[in-house]
C-alpha positions as CSV (number, residue, x, y, z in Angstrom):
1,X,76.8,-133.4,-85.7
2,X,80.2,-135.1,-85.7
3,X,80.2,-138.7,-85.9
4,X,82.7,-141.4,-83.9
5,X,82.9,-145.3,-85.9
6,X,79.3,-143.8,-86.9
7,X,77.9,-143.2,-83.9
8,X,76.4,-140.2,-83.3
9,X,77.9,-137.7,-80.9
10,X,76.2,-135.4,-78.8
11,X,72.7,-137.2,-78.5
12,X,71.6,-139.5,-76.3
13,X,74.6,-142.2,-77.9
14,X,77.0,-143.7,-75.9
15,X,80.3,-143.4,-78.2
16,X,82.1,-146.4,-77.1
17,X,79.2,-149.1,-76.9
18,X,77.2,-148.1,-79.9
19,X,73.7,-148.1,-77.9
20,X,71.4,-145.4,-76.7
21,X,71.0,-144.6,-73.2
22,X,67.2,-144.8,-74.0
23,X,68.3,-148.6,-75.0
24,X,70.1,-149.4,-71.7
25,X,67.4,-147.9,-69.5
26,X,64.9,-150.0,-71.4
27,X,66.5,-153.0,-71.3
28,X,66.8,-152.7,-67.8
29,X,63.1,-152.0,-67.1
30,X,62.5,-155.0,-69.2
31,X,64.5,-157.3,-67.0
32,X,63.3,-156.1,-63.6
33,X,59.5,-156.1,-65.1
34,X,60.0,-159.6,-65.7
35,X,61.7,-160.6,-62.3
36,X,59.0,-158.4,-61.0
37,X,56.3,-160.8,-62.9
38,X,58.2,-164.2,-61.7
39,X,58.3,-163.0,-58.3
40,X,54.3,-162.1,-57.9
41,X,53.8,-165.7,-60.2
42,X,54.8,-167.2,-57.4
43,X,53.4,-165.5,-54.9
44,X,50.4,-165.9,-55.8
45,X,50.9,-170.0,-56.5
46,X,52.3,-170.7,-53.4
47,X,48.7,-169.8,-52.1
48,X,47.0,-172.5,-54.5
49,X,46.0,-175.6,-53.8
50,X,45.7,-178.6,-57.0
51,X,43.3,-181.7,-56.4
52,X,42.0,-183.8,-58.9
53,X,39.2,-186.3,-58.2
54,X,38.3,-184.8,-55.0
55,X,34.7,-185.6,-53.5
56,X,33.6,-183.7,-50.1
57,X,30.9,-184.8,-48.4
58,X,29.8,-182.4,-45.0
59,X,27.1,-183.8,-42.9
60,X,25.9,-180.9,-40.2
61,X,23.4,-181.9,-37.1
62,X,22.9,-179.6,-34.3
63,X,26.3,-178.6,-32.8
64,X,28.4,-181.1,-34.6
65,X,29.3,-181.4,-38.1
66,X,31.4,-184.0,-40.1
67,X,33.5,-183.8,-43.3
68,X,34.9,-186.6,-45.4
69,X,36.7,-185.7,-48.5
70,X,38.9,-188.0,-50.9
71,X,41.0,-186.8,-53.9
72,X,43.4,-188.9,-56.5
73,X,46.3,-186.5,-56.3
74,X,46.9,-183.4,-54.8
75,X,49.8,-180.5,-54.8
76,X,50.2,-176.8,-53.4
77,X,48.9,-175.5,-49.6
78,X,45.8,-173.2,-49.6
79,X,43.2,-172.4,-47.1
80,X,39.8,-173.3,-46.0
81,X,36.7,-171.8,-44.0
82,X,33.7,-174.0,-44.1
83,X,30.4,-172.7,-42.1
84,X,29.9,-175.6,-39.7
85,X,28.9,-174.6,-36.8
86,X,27.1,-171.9,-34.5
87,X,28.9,-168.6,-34.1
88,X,31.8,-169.0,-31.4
89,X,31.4,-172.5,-30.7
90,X,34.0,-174.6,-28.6
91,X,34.3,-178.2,-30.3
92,X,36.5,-181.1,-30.0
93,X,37.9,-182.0,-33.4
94,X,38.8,-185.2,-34.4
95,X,41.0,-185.2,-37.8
96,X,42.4,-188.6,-39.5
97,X,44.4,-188.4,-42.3
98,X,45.7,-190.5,-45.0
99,X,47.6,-190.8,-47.9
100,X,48.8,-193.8,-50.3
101,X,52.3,-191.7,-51.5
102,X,53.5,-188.3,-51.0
103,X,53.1,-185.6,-48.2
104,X,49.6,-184.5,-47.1
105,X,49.0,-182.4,-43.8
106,X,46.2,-180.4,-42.2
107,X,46.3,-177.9,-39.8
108,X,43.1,-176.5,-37.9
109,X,43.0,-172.3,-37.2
110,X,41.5,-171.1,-34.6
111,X,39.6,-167.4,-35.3
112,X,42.6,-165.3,-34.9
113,X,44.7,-167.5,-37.3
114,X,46.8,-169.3,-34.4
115,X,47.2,-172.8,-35.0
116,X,45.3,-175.3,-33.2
117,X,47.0,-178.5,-34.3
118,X,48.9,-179.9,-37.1
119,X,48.4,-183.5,-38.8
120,X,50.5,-184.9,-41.5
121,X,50.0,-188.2,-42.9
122,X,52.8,-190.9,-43.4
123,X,52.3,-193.0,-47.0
124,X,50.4,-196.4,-46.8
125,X,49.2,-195.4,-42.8
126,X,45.8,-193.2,-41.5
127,X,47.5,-190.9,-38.8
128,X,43.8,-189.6,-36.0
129,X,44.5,-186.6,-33.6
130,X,42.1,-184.4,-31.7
131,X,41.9,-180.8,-30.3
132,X,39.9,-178.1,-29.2
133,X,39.2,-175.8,-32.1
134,X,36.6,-172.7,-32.0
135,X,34.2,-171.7,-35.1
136,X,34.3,-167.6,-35.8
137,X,31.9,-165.4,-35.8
138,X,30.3,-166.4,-38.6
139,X,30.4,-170.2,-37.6
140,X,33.1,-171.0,-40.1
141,X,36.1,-173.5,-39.6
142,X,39.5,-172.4,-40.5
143,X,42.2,-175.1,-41.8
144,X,44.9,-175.4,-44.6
145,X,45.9,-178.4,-46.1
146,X,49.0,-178.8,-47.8
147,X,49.8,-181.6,-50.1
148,X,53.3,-182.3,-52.0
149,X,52.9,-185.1,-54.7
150,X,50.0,-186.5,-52.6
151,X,48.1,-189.8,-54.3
152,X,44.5,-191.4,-53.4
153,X,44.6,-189.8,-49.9
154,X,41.4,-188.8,-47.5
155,X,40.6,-186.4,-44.8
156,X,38.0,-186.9,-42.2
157,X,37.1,-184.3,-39.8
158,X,34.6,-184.5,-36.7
159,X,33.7,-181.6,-35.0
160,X,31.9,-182.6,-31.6
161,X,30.4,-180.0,-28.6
């Protein structure tokens, strides 16, 4: 085979850059497999939720239930179903939130994901708001909480008939 500046010509060589095609092609996979990586990274974070010293406590008596949970910080949104309740119940819900710093909010889902209410809390002040909210089919609760540098903050949640 004749040679060019000692590249090989007629192979899979690129004469005037020095590199294989097999080279460019892989190099290219290798850049969108990363960017491919990043992108499902985060993806899959933005669904996660971080609290340290959290402590839940759910107290359930006939058709009402309460939950009280405190955490020292807290950062990401994710999403919670807690059996509460009978099957297809109708409650009043009662949330009060709080944080000492940073953002913390809570919204309650109904069964088909629609959103019942939202509550975010301001630093240094408890913020209380109540709606109707319905348990599934399984009795379970739906909220998300989402928390953005949140400190020492609390979340109480009373679910009435």
């Amino acid at each position: 085979m004749a040679s060019r500046k000692g590249v090989l010509i007629g192979s899979a060589v690129n004469p005037w850059s020095g590199s294989t095609t097999h080279d460019t092609f892989r190099s290219a996979a290798i850049r969108w497999a990363v960017i491919i990586w990043m992108i499902g990274c985060a993806v899959l974070l933005s669904g996660c939720l971080l609290i340290s010293g959290e402590q839940t406590t759910i107290a359930q008596e006939g058709g009402t239930a309460s939950i009280f949970t405190t955490f020292v910080s807290a950062e990401g949104s994710d999403e919670y179903r807690l059996p509460a309740l009978p099957a297809n119940t109708e409650v009043q819900a009662i949330v009060m939130v709080a944080v000492e710093s940073g953002d913390l909010q809570i919204a309650l889902l109904q069964p088909d994901g629609s959103v019942s209410f939202v509550l975010a809390a301001r630093p240094g002040t408890q913020v209380t708001r109540s709606g109707p909210l319905r348990s599934d089919a399984q009795g379970q609760i739906r909220y998300r909480i989402t928390a953005r540098n949140a400190r020492n903050g609390e979340i109480q949640m009373f679910l009435l008939p």
